[in-house]
N, C-alpha and C positions, 0 to 999 in steps of 0.2 A: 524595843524588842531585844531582847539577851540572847545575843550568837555567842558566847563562850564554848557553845558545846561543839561547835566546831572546831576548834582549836583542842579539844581534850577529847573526843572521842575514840573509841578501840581501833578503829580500821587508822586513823590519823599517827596514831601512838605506833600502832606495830609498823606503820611505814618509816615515820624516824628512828625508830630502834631498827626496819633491815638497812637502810642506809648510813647509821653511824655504824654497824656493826660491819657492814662491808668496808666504807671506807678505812675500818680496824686493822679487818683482815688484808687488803690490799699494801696500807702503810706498812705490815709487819713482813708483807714479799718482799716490800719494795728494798727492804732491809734484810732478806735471808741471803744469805751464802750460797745458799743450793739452788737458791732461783739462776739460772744463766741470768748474765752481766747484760744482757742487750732488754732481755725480759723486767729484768730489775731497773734497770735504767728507764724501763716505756711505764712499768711503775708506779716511779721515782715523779718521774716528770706528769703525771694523770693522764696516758696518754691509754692506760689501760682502766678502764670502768667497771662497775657495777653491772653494767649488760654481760660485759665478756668472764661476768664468773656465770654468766648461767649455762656458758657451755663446759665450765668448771665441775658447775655442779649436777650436770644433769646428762655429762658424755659416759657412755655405757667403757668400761674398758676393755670390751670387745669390740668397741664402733658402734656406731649408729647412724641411721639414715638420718637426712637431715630433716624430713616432714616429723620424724619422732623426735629427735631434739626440740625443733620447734612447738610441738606439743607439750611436750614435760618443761619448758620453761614459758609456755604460755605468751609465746610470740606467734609472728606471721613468721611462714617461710620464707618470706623474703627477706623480714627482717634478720633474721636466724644466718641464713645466708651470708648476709653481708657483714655478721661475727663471722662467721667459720672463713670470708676472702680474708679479712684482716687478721684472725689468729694462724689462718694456715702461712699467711707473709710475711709471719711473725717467725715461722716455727714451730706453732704449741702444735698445731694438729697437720692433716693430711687425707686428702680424698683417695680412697682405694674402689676399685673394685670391689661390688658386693658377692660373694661367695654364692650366697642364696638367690641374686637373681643377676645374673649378666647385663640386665640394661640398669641396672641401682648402680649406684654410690653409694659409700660408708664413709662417715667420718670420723678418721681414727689419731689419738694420740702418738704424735712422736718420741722421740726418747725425752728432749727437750721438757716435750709437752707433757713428761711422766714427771718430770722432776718438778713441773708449775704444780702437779697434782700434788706430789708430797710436800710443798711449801705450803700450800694450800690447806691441806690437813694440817699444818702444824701450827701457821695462821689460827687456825680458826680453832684448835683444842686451844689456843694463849688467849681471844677474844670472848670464849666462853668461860676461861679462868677468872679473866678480868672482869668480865660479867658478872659472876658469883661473888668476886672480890668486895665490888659495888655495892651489889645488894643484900647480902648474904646469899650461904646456901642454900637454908632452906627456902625462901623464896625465889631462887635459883630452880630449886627443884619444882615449885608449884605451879612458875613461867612457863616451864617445860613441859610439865605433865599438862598443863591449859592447852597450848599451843599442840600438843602432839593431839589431843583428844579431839580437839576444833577441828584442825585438818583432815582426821578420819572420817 
């Protein structure tokens, strides 16, 4: 029986492409200047993952409760949670008060946690360079346009 297709399949392929492309953009923190030095350091050393950019990429920067993070990053709240104990002991974020309901929590970016944000973008516009680099543009651009369409 022929299992290759397991090994080359679409869903197999976009999971190795988001996990080199994470680990891209985390090595390129783990080396920016603007990231704080303790940030950069946790990094450095892999002590910061792949999980902890889902609160990267998916923290409103108005806050967010954390049932709705945990939903746009397609975790349990529990698991969600126990990113936001270790990034708020970190720094990057912060539980407030919800404005809209007195018995909520928000979770909100600190100043720190603004500057992971702006390494982050810059991360990630230099792994989509290098990406394009790779492959070319225009297939760069066909990746793109697939995946956005898929997702809708």
């Amino acid at each position: 029986m022929d299992d290759r297709w397991r090994e080359t399949h679409l869903g197999r392929l976009l999971g190795h492409a988001m996990r080199r492309f994470d680990a891209r953009v985390l090595t390129l923190m783990a080396h920016n200047d603007q990231v704080p030095l303790a940030l950069s350091n946790l990094a450095a050393r892999d002590q910061i993952s792949a999980a902890h950019i889902h609160i990267t990429r998916h923290l409103s920067l108005q806050g967010s409760r954390l049932t709705d993070l945990a939903q746009a990053a397609g975790m349990s709240k529990q698991a969600m949670g126990n990113l936001v104990d270790q990034c708020e002991a970190w720094g990057l974020v912060k539980r407030e008060r919800d404005g809209r309901d007195a018995r909520a929590r928000q979770v909100v970016f600190t100043e720190a946690g603004l500057a992971w944000l702006a390494a982050f973008q810059t991360a990630v516009a230099q792994a989509e360079s290098e990406f394009k680099a790779s492959v070319g543009k225009e297939i760069a651009t066909v990746v793109a346009l697939g995946l956005e369409a898929y997702c809708m």
